[in-house]
mmCIF file as gemmi writes it, N, C-alpha and C atoms, coordinates in Angstrom:
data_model
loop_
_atom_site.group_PDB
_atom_site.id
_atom_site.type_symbol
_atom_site.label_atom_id
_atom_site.label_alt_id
_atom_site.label_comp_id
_atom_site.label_asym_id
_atom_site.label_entity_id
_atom_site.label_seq_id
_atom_site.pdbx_PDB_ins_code
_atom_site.Cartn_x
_atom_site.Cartn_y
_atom_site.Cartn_z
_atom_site.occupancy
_atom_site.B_iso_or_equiv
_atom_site.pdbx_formal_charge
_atom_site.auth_seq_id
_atom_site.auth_asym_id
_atom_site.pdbx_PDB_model_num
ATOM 1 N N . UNK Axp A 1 ? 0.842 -1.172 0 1 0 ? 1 A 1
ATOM 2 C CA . UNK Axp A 1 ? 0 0 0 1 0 ? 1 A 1
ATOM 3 C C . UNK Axp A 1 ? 0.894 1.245 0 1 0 ? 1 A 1
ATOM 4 N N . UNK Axp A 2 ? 0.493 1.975 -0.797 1 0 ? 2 A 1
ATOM 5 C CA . UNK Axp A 2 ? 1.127 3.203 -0.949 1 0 ? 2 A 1
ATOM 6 C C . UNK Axp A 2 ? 0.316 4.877 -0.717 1 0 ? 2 A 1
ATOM 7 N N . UNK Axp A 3 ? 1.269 5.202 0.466 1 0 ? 3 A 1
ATOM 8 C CA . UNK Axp A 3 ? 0.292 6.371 0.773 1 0 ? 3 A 1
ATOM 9 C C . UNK Axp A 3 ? 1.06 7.692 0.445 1 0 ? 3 A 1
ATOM 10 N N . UNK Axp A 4 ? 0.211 8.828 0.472 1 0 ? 4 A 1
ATOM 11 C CA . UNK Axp A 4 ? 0.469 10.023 -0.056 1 0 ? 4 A 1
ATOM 12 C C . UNK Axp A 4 ? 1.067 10.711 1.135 1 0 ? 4 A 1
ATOM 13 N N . UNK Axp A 5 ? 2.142 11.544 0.056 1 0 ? 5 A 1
ATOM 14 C CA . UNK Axp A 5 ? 2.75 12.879 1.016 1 0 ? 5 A 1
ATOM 15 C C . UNK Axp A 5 ? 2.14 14.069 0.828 1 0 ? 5 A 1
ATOM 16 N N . UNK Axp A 6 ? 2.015 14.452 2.471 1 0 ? 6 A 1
ATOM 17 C CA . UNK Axp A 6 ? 1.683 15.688 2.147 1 0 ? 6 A 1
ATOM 18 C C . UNK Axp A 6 ? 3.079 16.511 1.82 1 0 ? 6 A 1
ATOM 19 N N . UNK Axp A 7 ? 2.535 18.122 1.482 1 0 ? 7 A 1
ATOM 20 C CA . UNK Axp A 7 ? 3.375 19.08 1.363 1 0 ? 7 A 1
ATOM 21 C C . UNK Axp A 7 ? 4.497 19.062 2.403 1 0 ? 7 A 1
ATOM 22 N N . UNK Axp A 8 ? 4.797 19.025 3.589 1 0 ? 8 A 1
ATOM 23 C CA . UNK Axp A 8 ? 5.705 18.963 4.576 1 0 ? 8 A 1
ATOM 24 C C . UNK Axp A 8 ? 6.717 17.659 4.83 1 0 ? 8 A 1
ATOM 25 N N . UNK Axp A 9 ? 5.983 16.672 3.478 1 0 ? 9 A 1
ATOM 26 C CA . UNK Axp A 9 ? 6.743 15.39 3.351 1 0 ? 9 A 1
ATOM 27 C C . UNK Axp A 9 ? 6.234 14.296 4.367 1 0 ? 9 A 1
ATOM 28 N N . UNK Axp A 10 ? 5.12 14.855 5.38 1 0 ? 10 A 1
ATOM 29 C CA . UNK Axp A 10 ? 5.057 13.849 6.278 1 0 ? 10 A 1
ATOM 30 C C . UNK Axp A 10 ? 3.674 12.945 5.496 1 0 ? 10 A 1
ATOM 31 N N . UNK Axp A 11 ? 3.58 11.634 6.018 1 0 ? 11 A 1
ATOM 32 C CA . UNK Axp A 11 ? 2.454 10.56 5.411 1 0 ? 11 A 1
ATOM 33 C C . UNK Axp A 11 ? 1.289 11.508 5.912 1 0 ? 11 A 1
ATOM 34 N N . UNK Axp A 12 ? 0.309 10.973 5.375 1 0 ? 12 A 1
ATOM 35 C CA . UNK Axp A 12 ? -1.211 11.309 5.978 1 0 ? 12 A 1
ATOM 36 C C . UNK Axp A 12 ? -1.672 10.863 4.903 1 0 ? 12 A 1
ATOM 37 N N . UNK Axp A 13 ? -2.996 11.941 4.616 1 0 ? 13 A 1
ATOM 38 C CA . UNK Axp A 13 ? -3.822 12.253 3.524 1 0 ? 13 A 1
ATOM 39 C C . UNK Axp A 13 ? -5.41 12.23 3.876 1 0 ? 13 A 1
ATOM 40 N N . UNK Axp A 14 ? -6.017 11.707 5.582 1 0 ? 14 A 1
ATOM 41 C CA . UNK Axp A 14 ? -6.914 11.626 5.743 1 0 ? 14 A 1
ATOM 42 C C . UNK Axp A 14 ? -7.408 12.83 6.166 1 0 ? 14 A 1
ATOM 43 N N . UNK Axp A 15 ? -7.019 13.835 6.382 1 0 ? 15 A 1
ATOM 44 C CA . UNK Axp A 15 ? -7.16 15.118 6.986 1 0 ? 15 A 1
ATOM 45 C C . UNK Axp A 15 ? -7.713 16.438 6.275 1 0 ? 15 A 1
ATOM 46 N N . UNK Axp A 16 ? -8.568 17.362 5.987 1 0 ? 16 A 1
ATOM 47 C CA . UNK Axp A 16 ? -9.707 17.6 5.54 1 0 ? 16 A 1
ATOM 48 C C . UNK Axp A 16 ? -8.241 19.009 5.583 1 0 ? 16 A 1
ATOM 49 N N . UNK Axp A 17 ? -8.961 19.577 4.007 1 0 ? 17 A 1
ATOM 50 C CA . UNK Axp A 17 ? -8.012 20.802 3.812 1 0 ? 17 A 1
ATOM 51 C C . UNK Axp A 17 ? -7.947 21.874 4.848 1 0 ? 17 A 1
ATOM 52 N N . UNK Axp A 18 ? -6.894 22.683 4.929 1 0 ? 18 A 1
ATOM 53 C CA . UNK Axp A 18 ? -7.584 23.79 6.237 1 0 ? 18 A 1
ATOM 54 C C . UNK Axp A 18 ? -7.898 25.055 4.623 1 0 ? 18 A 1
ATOM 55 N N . UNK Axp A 19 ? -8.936 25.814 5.585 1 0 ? 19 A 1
ATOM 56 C CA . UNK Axp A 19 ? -9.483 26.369 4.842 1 0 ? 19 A 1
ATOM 57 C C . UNK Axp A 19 ? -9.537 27.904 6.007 1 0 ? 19 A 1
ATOM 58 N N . UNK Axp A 20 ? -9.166 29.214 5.512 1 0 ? 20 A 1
ATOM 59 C CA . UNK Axp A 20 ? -9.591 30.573 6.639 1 0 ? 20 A 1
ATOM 60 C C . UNK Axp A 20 ? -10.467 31.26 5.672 1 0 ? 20 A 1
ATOM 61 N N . UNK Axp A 21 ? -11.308 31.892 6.774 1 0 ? 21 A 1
ATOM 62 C CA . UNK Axp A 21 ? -12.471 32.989 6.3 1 0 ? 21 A 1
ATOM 63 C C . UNK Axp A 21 ? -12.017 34.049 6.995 1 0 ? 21 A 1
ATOM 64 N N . UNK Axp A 22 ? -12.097 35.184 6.379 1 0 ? 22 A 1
ATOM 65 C CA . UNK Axp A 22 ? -11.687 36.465 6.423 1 0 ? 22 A 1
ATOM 66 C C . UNK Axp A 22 ? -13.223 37.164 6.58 1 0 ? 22 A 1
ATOM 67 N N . UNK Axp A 23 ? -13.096 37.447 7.291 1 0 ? 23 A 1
ATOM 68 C CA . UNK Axp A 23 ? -15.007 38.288 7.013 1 0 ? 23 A 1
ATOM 69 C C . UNK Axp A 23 ? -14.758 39.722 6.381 1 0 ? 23 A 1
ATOM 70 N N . UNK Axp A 24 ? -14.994 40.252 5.504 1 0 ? 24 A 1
ATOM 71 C CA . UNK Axp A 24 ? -15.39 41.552 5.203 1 0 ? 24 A 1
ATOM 72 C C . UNK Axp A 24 ? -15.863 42.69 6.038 1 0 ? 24 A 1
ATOM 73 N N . UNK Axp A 25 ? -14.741 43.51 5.924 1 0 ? 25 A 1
ATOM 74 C CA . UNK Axp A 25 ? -15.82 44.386 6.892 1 0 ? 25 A 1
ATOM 75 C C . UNK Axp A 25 ? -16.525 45.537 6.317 1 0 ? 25 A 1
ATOM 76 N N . UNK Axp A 26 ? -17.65 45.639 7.392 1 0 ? 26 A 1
ATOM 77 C CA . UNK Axp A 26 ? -18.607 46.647 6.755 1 0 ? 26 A 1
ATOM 78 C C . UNK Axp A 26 ? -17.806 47.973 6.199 1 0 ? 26 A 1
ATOM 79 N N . UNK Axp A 27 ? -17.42 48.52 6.671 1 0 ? 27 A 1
ATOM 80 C CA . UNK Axp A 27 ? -16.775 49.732 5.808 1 0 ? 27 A 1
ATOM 81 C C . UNK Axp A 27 ? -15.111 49.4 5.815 1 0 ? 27 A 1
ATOM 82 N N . UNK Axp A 28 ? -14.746 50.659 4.729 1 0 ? 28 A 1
ATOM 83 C CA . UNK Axp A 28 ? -13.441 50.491 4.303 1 0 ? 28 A 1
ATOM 84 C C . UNK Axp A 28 ? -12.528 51.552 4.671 1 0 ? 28 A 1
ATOM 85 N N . UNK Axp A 29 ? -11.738 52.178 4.578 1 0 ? 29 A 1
ATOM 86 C CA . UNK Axp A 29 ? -10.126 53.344 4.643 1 0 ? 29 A 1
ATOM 87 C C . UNK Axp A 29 ? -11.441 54.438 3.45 1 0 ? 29 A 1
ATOM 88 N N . UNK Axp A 30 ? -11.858 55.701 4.424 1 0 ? 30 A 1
ATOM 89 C CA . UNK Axp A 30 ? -12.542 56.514 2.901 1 0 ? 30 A 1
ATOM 90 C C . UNK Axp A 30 ? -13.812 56.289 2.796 1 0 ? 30 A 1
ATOM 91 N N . UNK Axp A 31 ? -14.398 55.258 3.064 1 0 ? 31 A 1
ATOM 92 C CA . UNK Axp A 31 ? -15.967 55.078 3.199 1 0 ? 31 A 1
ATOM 93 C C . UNK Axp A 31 ? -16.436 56.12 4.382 1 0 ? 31 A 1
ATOM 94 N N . UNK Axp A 32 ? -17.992 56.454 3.934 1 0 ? 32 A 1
ATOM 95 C CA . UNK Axp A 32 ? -18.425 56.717 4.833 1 0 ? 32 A 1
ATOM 96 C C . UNK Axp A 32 ? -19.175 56.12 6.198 1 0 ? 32 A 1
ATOM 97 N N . UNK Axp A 33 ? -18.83 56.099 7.097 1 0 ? 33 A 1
ATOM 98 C CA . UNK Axp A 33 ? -19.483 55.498 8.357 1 0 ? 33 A 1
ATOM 99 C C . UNK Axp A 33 ? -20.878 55.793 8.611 1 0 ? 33 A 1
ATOM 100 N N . UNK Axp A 34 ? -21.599 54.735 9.068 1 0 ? 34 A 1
ATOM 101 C CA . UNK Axp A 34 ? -22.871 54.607 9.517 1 0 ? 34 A 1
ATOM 102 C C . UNK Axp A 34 ? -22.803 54.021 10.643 1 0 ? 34 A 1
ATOM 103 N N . UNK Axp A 35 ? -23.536 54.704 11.832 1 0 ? 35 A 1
ATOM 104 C CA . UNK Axp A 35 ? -23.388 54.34 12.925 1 0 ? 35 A 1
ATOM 105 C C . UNK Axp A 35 ? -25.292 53.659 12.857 1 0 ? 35 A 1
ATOM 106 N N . UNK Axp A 36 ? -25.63 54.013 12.165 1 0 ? 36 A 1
ATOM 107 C CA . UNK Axp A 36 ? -27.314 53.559 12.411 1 0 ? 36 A 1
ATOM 108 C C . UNK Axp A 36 ? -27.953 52.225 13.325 1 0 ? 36 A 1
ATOM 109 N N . UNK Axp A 37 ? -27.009 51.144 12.942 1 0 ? 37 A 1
ATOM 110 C CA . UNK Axp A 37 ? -27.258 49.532 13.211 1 0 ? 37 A 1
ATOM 111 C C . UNK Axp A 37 ? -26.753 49.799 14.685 1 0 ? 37 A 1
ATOM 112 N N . UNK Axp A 38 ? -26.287 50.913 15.481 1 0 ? 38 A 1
ATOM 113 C CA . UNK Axp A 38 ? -26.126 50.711 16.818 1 0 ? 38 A 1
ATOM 114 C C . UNK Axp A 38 ? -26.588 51.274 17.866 1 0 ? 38 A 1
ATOM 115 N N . UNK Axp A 39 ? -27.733 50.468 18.694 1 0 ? 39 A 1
ATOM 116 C CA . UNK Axp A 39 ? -28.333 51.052 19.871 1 0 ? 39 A 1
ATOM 117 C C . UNK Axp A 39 ? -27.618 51.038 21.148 1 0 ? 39 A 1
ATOM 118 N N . UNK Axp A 40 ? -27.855 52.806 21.126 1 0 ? 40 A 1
ATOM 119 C CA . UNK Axp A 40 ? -27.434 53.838 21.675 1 0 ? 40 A 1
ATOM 120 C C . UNK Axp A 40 ? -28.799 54.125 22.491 1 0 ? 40 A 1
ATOM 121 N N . UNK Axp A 41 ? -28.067 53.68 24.242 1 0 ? 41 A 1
ATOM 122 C CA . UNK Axp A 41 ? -28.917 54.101 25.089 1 0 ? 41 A 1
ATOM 123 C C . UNK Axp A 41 ? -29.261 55.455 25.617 1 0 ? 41 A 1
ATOM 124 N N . UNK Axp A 42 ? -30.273 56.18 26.065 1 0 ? 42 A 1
ATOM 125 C CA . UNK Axp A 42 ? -30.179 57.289 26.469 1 0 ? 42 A 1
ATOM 126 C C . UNK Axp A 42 ? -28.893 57.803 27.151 1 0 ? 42 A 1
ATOM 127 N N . UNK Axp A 43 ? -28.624 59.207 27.906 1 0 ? 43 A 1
ATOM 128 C CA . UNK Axp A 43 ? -27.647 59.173 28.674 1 0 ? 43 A 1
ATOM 129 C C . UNK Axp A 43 ? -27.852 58.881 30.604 1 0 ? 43 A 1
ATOM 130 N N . UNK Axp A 44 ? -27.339 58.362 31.097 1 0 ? 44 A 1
ATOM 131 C CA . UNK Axp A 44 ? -27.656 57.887 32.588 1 0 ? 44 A 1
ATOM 132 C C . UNK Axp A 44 ? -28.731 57.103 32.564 1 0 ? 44 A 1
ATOM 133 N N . UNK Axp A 45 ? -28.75 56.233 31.496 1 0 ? 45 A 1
ATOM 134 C CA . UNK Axp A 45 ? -30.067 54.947 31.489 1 0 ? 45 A 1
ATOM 135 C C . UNK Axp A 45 ? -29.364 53.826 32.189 1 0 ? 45 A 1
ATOM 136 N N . UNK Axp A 46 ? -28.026 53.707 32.587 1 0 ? 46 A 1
ATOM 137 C CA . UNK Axp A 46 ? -27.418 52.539 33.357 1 0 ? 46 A 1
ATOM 138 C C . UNK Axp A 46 ? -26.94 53.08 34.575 1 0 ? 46 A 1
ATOM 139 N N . UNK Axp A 47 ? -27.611 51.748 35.919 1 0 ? 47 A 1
ATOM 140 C CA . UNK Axp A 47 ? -27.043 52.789 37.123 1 0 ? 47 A 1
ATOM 141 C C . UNK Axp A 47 ? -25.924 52.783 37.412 1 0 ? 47 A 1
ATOM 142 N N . UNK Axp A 48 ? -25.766 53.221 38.128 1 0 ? 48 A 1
ATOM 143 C CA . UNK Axp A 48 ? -23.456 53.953 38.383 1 0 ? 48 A 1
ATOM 144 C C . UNK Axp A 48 ? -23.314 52.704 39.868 1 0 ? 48 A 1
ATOM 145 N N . UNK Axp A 49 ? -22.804 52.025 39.883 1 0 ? 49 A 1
ATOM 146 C CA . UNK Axp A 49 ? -22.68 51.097 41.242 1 0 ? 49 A 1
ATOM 147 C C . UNK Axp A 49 ? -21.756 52.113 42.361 1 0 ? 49 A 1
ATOM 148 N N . UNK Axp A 50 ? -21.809 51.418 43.486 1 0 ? 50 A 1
ATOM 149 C CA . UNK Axp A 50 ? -20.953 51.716 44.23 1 0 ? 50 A 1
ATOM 150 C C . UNK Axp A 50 ? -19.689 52.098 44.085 1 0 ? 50 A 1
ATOM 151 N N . UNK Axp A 51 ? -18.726 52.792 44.608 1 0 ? 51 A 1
ATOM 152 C CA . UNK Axp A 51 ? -17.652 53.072 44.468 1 0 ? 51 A 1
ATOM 153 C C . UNK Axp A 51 ? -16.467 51.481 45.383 1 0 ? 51 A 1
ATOM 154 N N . UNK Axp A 52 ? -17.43 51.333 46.177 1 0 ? 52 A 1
ATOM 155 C CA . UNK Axp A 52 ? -16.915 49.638 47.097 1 0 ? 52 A 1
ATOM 156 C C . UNK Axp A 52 ? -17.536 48.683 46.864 1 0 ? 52 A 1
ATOM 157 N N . UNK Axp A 53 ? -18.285 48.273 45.564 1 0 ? 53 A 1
ATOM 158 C CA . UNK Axp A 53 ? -18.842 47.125 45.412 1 0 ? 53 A 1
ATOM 159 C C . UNK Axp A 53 ? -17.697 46.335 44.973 1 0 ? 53 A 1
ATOM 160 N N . UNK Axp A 54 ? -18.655 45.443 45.066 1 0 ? 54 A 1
ATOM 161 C CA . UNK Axp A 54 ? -17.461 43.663 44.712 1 0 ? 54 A 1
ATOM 162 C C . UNK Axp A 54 ? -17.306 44.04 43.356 1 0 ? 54 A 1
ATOM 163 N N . UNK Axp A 55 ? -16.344 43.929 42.483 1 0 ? 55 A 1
ATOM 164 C CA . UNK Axp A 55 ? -16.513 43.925 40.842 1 0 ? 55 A 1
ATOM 165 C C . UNK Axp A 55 ? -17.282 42.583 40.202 1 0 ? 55 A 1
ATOM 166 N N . UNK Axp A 56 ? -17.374 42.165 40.612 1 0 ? 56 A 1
ATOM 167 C CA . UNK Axp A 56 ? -18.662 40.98 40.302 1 0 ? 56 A 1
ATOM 168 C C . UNK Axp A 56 ? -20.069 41.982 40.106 1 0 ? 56 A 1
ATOM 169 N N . UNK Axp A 57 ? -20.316 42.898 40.747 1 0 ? 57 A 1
ATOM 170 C CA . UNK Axp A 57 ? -21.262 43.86 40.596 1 0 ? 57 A 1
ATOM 171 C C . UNK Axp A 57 ? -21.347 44.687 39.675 1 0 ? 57 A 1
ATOM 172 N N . UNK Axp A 58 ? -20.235 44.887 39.245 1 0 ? 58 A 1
ATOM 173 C CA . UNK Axp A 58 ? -20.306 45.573 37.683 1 0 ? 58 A 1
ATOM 174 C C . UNK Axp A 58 ? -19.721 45.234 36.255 1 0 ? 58 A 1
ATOM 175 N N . UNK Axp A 59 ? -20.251 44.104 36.464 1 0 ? 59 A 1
ATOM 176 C CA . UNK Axp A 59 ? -19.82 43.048 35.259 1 0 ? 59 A 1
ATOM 177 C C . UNK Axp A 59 ? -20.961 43.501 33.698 1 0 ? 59 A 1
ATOM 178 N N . UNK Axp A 60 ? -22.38 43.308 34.756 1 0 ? 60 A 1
ATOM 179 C CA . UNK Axp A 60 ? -22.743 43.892 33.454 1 0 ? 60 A 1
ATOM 180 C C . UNK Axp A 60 ? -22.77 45.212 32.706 1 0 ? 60 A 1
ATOM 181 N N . UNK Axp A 61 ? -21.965 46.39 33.692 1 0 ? 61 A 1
ATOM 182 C CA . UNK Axp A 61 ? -21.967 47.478 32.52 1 0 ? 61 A 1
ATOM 183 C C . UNK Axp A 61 ? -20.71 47.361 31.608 1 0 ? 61 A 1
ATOM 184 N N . UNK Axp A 62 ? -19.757 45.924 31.578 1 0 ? 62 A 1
ATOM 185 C CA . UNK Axp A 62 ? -19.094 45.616 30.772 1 0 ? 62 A 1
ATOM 186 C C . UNK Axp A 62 ? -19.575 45.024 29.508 1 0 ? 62 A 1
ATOM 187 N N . UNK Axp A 63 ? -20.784 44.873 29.185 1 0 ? 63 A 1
ATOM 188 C CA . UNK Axp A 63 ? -21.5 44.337 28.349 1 0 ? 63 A 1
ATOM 189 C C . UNK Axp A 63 ? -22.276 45.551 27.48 1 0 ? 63 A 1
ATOM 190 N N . UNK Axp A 64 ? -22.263 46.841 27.882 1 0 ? 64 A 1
ATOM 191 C CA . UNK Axp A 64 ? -23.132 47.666 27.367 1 0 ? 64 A 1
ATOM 192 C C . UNK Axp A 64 ? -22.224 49.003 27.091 1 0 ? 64 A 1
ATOM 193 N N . UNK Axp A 65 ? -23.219 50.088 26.454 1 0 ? 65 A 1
ATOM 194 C CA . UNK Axp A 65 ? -22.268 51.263 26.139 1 0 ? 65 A 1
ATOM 195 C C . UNK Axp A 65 ? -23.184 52.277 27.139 1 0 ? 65 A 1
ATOM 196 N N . UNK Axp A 66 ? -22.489 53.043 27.962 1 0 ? 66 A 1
ATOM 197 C CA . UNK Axp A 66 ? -22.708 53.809 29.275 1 0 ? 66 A 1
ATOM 198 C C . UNK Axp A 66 ? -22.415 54.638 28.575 1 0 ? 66 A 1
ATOM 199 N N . UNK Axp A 67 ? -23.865 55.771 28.322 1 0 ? 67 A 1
ATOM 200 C CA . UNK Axp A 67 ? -23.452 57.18 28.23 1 0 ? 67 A 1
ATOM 201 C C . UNK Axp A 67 ? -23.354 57.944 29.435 1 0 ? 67 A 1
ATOM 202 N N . UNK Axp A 68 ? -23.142 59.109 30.066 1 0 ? 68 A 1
ATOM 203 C CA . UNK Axp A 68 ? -22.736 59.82 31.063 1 0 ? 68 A 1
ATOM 204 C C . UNK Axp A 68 ? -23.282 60.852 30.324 1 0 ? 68 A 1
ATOM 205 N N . UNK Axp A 69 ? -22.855 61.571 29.382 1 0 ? 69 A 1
ATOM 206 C CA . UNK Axp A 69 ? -23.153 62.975 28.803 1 0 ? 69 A 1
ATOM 207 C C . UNK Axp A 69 ? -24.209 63.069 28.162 1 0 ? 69 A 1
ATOM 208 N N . UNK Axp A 70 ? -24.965 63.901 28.724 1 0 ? 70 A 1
ATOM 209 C CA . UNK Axp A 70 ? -26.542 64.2 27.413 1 0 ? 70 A 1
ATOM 210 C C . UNK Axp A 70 ? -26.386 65.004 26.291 1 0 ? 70 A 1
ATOM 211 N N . UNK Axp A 71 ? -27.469 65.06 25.799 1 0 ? 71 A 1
ATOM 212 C CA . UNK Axp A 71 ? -26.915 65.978 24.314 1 0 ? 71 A 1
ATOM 213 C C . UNK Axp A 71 ? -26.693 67.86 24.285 1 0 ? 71 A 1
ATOM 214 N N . UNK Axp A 72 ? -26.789 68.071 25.906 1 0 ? 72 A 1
ATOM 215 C CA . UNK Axp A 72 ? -26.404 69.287 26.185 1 0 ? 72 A 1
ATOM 216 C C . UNK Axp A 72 ? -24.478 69.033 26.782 1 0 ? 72 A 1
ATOM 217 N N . UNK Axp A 73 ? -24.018 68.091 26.742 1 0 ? 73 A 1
ATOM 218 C CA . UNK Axp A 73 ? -22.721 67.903 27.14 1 0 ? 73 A 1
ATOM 219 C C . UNK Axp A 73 ? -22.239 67.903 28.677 1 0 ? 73 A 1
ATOM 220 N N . UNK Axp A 74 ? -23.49 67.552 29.382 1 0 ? 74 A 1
ATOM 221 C CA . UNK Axp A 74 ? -23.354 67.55 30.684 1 0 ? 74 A 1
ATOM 222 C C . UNK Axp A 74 ? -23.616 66.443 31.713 1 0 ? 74 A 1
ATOM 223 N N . UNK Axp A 75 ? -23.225 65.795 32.698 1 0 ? 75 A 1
ATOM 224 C CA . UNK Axp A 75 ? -23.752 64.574 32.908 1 0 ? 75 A 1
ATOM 225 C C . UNK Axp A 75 ? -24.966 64.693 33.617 1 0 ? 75 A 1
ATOM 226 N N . UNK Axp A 76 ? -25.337 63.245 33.478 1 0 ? 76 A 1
ATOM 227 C CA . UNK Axp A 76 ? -26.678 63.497 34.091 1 0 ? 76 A 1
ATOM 228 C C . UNK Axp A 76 ? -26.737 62.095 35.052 1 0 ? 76 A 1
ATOM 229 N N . UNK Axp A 77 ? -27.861 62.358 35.418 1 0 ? 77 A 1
ATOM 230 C CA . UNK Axp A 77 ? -28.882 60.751 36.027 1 0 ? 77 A 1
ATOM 231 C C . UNK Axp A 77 ? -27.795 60.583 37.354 1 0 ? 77 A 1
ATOM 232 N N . UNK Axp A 78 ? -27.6 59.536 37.34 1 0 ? 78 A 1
ATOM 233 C CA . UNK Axp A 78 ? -26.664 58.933 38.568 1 0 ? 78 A 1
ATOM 234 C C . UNK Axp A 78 ? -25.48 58.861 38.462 1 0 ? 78 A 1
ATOM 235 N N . UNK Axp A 79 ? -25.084 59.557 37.152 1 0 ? 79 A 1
ATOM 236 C CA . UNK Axp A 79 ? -23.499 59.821 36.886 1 0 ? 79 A 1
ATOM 237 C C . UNK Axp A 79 ? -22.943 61.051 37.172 1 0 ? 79 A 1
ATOM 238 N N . UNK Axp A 80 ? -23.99 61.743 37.647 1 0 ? 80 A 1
ATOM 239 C CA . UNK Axp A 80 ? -23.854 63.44 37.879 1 0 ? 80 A 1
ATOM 240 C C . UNK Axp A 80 ? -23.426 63.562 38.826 1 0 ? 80 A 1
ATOM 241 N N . UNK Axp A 81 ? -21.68 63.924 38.886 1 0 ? 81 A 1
ATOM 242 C CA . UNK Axp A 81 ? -20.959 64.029 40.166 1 0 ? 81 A 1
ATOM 243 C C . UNK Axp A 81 ? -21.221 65.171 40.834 1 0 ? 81 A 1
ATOM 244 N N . UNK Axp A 82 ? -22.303 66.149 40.135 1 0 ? 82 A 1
ATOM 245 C CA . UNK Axp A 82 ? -22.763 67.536 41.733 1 0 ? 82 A 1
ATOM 246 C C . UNK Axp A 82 ? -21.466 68.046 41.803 1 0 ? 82 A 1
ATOM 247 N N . UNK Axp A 83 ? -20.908 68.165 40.833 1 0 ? 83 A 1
ATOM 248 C CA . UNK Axp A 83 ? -19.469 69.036 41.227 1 0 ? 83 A 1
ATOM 249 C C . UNK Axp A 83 ? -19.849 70.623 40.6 1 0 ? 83 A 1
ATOM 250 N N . UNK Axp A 84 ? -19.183 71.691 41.394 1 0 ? 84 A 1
ATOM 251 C CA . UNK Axp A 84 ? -19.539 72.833 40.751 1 0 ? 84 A 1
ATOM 252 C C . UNK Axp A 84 ? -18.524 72.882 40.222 1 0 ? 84 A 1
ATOM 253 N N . UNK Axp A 85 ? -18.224 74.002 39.283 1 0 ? 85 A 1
ATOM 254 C CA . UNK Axp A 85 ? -17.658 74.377 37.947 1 0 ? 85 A 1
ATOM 255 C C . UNK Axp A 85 ? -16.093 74.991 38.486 1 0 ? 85 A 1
């Protein structure tokens, strides 16, 4: 019985080609950007945890996009550190 070499000279041949996918990405270098496909929560729609919580407690605002600034450029909700100017 005579078996095949692969490219590296070693025996095989039962082994399924490797194959990579490159995904395309939505825009290019020069395109214009569309932010549309991304929901964008109000600003101070996520609450602000403790400053001494366990970090186990703020795991899920690692999952989301936290605005702080409203569309007047100021913070708001429970992110509003009450600091004067």
């Amino acid at each position: 019985m005579v078996r095949a070499r692969t490219e590296t000279g070693k025996q095989g041949g039962n082994l399924p080609p490797l194959s990579l996918h490159v995904p395309e990405p939505p825009y290019r270098p020069g395109d214009a950007v569309d932010y549309s496909h991304l929901v964008i929560p109000p600003a101070g729609a996520q609450p602000r945890p403790d400053e001494s919580c366990a970090a186990a407690e703020t795991h899920p605002l690692c999952l989301d996009l936290i605005r702080v600034l409203g569309e007047d450029h100021r913070a708001v909700g429970p992110w509003d550190p009450k600091l004067d100017p």
